[in-house]
Backbone atoms as SQL, in Angstrom:
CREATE TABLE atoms (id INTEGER PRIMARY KEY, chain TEXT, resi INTEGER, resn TEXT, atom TEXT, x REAL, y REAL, z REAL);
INSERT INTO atoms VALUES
  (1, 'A', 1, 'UNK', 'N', 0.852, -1.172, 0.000),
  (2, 'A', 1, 'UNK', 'CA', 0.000, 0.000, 0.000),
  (3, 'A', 1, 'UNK', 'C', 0.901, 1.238, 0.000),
  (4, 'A', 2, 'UNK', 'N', 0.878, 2.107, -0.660),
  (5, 'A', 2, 'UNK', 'CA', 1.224, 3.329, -1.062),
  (6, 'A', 2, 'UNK', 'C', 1.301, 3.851, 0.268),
  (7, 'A', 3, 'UNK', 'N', 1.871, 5.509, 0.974),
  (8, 'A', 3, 'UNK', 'CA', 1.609, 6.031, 1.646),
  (9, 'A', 3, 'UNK', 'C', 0.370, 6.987, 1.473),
  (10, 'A', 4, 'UNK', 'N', 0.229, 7.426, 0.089),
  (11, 'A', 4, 'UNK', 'CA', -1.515, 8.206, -0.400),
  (12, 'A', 4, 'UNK', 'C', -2.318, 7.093, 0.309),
  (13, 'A', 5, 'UNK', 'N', -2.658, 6.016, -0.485),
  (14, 'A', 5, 'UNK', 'CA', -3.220, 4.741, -0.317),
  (15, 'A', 5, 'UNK', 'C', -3.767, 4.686, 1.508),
  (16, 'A', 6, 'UNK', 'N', -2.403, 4.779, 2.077),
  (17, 'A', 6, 'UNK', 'CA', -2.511, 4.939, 2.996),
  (18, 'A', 6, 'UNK', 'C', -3.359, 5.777, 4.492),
  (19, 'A', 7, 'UNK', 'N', -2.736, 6.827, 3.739),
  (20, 'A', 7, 'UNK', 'CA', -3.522, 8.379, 4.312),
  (21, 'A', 7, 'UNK', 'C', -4.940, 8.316, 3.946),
  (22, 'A', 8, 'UNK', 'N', -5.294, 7.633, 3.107),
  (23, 'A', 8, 'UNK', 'CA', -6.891, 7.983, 2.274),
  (24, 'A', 8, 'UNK', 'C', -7.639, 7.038, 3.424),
  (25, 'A', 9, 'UNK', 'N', -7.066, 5.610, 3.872),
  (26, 'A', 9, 'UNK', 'CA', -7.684, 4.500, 4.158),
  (27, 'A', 9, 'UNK', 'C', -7.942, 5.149, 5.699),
  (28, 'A', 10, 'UNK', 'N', -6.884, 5.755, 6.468),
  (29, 'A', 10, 'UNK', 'CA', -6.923, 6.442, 8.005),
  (30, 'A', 10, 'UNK', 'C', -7.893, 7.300, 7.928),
  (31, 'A', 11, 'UNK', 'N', -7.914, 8.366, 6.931),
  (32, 'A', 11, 'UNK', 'CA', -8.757, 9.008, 6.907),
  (33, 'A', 11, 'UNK', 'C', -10.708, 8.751, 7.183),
  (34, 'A', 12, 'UNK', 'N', -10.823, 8.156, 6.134),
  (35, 'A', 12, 'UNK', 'CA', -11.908, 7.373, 5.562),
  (36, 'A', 12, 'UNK', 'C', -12.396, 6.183, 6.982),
  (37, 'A', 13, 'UNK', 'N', -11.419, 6.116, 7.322),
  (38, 'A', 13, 'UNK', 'CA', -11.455, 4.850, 8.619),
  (39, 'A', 13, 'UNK', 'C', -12.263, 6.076, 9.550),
  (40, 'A', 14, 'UNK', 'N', -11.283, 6.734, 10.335),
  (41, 'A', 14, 'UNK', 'CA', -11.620, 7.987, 11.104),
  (42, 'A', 14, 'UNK', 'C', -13.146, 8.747, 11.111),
  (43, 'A', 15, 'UNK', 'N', -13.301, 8.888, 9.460),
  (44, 'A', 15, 'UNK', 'CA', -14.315, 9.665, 9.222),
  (45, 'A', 15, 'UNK', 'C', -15.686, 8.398, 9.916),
  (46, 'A', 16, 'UNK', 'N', -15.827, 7.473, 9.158),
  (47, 'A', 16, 'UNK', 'CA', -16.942, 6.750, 9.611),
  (48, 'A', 16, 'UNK', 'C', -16.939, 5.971, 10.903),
  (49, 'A', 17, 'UNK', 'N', -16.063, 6.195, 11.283),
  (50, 'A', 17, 'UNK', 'CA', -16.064, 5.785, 13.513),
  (51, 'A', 17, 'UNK', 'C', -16.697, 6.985, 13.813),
  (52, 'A', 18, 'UNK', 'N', -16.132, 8.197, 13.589),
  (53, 'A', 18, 'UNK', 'CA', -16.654, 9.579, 14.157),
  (54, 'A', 18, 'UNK', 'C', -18.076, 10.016, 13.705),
  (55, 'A', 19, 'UNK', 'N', -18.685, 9.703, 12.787),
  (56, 'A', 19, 'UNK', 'CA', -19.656, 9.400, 12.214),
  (57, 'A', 19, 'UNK', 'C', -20.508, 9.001, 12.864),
  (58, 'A', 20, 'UNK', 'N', -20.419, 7.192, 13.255),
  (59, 'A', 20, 'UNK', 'CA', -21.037, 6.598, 14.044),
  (60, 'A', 20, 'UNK', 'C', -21.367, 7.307, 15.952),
  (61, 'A', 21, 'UNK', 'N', -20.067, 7.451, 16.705),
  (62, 'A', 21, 'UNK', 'CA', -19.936, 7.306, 17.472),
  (63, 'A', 21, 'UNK', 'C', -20.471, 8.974, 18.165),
  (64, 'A', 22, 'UNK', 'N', -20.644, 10.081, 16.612),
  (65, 'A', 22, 'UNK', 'CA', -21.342, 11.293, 17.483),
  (66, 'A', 22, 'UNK', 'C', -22.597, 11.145, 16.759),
  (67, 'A', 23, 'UNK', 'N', -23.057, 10.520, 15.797),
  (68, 'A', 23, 'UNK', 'CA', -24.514, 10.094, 16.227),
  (69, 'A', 23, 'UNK', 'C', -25.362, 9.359, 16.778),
  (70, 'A', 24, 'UNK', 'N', -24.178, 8.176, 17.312),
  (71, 'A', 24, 'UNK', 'CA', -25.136, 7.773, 18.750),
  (72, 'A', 24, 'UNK', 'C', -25.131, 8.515, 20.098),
  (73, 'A', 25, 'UNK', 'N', -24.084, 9.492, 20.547),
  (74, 'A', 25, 'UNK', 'CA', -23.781, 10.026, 21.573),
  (75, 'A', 25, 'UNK', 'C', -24.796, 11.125, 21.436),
  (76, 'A', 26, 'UNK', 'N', -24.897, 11.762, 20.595),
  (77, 'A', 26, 'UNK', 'CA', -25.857, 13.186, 20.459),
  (78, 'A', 26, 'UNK', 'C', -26.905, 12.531, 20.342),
  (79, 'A', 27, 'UNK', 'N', -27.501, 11.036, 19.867),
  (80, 'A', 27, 'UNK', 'CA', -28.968, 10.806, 19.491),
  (81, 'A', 27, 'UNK', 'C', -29.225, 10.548, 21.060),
  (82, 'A', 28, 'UNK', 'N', -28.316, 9.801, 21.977),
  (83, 'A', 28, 'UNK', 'CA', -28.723, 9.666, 23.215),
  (84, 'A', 28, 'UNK', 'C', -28.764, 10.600, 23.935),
  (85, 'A', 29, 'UNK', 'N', -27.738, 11.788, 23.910),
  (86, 'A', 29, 'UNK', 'CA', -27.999, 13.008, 25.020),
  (87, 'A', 29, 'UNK', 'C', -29.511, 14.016, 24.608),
  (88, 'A', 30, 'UNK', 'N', -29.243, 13.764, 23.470),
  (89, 'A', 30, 'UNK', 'CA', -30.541, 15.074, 23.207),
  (90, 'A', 30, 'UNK', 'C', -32.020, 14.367, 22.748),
  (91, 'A', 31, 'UNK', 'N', -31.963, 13.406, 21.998),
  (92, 'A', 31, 'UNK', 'CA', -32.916, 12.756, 21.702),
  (93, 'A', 31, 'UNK', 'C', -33.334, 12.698, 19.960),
  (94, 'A', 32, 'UNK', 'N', -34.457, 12.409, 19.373),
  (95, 'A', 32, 'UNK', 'CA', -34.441, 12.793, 17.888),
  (96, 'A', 32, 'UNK', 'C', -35.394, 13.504, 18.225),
  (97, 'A', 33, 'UNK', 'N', -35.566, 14.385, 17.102),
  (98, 'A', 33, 'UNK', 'CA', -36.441, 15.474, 16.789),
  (99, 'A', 33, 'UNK', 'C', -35.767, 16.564, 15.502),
  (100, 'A', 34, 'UNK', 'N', -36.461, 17.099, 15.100),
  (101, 'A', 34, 'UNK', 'CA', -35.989, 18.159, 13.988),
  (102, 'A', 34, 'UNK', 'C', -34.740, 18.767, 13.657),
  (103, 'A', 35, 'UNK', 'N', -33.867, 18.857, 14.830),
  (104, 'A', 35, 'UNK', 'CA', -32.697, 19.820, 15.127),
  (105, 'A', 35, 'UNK', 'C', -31.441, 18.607, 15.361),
  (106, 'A', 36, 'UNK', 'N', -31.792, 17.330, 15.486),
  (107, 'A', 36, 'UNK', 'CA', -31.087, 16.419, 15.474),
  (108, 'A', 36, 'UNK', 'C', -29.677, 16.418, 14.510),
  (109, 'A', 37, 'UNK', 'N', -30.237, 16.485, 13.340),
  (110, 'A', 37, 'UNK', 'CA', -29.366, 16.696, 12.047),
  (111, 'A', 37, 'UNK', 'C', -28.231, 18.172, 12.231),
  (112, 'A', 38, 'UNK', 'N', -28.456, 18.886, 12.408),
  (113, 'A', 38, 'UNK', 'CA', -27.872, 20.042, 12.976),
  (114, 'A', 38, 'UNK', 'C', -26.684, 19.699, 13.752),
  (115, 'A', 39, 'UNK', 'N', -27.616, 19.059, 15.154),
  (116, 'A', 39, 'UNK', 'CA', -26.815, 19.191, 16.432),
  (117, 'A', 39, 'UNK', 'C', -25.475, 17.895, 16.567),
  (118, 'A', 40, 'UNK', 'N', -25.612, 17.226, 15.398),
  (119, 'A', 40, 'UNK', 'CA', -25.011, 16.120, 14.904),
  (120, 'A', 40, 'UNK', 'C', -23.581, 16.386, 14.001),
  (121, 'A', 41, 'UNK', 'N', -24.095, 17.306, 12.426),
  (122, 'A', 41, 'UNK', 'CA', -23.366, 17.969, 12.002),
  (123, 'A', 41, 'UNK', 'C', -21.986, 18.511, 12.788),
  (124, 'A', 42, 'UNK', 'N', -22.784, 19.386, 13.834),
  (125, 'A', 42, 'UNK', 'CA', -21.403, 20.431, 14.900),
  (126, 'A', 42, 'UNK', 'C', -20.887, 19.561, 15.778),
  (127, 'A', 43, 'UNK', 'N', -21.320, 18.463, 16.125),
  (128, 'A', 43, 'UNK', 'CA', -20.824, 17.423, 16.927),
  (129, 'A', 43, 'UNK', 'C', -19.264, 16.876, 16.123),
  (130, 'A', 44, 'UNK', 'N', -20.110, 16.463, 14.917),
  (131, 'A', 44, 'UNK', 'CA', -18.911, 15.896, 13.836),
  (132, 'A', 44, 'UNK', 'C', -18.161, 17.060, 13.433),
  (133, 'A', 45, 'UNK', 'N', -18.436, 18.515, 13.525),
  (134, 'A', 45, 'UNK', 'CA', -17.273, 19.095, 12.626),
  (135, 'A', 45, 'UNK', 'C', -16.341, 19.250, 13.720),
  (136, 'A', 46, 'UNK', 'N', -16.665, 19.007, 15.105),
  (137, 'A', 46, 'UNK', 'CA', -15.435, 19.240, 16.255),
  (138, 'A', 46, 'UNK', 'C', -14.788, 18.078, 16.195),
  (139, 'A', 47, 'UNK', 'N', -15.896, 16.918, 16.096),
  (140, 'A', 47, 'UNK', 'CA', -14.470, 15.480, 16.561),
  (141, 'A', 47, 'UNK', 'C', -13.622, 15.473, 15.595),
  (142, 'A', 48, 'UNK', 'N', -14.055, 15.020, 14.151),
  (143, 'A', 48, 'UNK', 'CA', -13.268, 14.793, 13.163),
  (144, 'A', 48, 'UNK', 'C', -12.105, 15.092, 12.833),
  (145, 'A', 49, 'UNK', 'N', -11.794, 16.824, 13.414),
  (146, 'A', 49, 'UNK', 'CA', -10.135, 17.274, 12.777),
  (147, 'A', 49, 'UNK', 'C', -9.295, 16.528, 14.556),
  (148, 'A', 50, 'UNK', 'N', -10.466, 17.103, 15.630),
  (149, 'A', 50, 'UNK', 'CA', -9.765, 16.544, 16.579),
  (150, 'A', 50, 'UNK', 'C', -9.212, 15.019, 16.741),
  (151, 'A', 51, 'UNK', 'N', -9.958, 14.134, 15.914),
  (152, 'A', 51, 'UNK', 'CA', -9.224, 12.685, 16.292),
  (153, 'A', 51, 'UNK', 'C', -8.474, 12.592, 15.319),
  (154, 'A', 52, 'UNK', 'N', -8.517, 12.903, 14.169),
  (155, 'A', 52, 'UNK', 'CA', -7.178, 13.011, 13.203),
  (156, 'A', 52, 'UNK', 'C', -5.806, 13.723, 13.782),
  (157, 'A', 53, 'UNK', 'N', -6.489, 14.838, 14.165),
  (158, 'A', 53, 'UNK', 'CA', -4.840, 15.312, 14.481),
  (159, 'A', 53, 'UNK', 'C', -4.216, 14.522, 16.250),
  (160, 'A', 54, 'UNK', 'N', -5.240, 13.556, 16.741),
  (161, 'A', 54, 'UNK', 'CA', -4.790, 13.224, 17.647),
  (162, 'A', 54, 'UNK', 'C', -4.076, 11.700, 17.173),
  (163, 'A', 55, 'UNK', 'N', -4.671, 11.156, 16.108),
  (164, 'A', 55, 'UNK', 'CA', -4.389, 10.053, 15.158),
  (165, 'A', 55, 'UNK', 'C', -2.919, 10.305, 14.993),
  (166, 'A', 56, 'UNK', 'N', -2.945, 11.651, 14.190),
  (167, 'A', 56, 'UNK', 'CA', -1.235, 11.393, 13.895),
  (168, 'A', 56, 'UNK', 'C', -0.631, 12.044, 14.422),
  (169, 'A', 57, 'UNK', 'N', -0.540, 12.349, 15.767),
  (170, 'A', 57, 'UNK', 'CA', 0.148, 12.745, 16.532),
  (171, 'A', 57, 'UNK', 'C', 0.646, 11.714, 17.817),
  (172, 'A', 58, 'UNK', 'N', -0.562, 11.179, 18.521),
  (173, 'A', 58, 'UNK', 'CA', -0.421, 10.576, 19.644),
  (174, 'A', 58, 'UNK', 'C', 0.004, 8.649, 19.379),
  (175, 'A', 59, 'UNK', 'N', -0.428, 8.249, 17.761),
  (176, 'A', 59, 'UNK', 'CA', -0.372, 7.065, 17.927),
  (177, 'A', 59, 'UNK', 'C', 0.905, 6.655, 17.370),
  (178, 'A', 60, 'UNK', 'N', 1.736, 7.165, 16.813),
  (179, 'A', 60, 'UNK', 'CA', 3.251, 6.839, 16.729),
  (180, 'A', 60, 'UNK', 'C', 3.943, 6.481, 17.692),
  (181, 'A', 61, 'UNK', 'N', 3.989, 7.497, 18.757),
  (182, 'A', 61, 'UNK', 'CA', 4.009, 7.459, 20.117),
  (183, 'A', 61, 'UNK', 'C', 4.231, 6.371, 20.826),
  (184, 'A', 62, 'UNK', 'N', 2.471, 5.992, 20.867),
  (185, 'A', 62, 'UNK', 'CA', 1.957, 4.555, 21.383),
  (186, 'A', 62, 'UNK', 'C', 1.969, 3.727, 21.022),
  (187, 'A', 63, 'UNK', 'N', 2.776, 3.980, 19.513),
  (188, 'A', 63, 'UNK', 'CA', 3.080, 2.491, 18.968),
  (189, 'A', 63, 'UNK', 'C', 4.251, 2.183, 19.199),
  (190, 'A', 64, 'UNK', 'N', 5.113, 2.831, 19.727),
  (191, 'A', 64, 'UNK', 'CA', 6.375, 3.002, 20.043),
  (192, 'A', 64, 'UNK', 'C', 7.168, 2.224, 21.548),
  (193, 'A', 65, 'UNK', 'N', 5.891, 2.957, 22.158),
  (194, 'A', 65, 'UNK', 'CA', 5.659, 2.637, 23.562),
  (195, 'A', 65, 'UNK', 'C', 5.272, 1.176, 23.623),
  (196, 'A', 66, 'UNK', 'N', 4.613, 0.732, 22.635),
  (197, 'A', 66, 'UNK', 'CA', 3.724, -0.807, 22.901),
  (198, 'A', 66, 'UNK', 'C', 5.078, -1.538, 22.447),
  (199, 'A', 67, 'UNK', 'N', 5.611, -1.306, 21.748),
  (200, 'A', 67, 'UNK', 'CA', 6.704, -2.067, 20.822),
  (201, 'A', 67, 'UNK', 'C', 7.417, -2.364, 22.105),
  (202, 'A', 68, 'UNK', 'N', 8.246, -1.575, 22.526),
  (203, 'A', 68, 'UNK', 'CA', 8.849, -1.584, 23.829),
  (204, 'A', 68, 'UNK', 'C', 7.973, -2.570, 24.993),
  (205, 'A', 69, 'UNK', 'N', 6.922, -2.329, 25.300),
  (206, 'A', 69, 'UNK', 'CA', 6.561, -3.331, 26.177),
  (207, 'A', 69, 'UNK', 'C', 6.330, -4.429, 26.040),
  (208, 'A', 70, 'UNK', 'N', 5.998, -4.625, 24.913),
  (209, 'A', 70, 'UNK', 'CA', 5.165, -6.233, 24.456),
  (210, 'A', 70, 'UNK', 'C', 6.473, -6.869, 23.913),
  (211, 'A', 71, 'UNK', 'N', 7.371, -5.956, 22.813),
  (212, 'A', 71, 'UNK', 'CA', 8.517, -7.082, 22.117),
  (213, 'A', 71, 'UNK', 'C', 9.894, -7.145, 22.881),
  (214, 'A', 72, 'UNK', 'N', 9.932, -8.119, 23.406),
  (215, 'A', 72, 'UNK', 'CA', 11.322, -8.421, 24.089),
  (216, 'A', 72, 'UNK', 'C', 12.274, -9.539, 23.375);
């Protein structure tokens, strides 16, 4: 796999977890009704850049860290 290849698949991965996971969180805090779609939207435009840039920032890291603990 390419590194594009790559970036597209994290991305695309990211997008539909965050997807899922702030329209069940917002369908449970607020409920459905009219404004749902809205309050869903702004939900997703905050997580999305936030778990990406926490994606490639924090999990190099922790993959780093795991390597070290687990491979001896």
């Amino acid at each position: 796999m390419t590194r594009k290849q790559k970036l597209f698949v994290d991305i695309t991965c990211h997008m539909v977890i965050v997807m899922c996971m702030t329209l069940a969180v917002t369908t449970i805090n607020t409920g459905i009704d009219a404004a749902l779609l809205k309050r869903w939207m702004r939900s997703f435009a905050i997580a999305f850049p936030l778990v990406t840039l926490l994606h490639f920032t924090l999990l190099p890291f922790m993959r780093k860290q795991l390597v070290k603990l687990f491979v001896k």
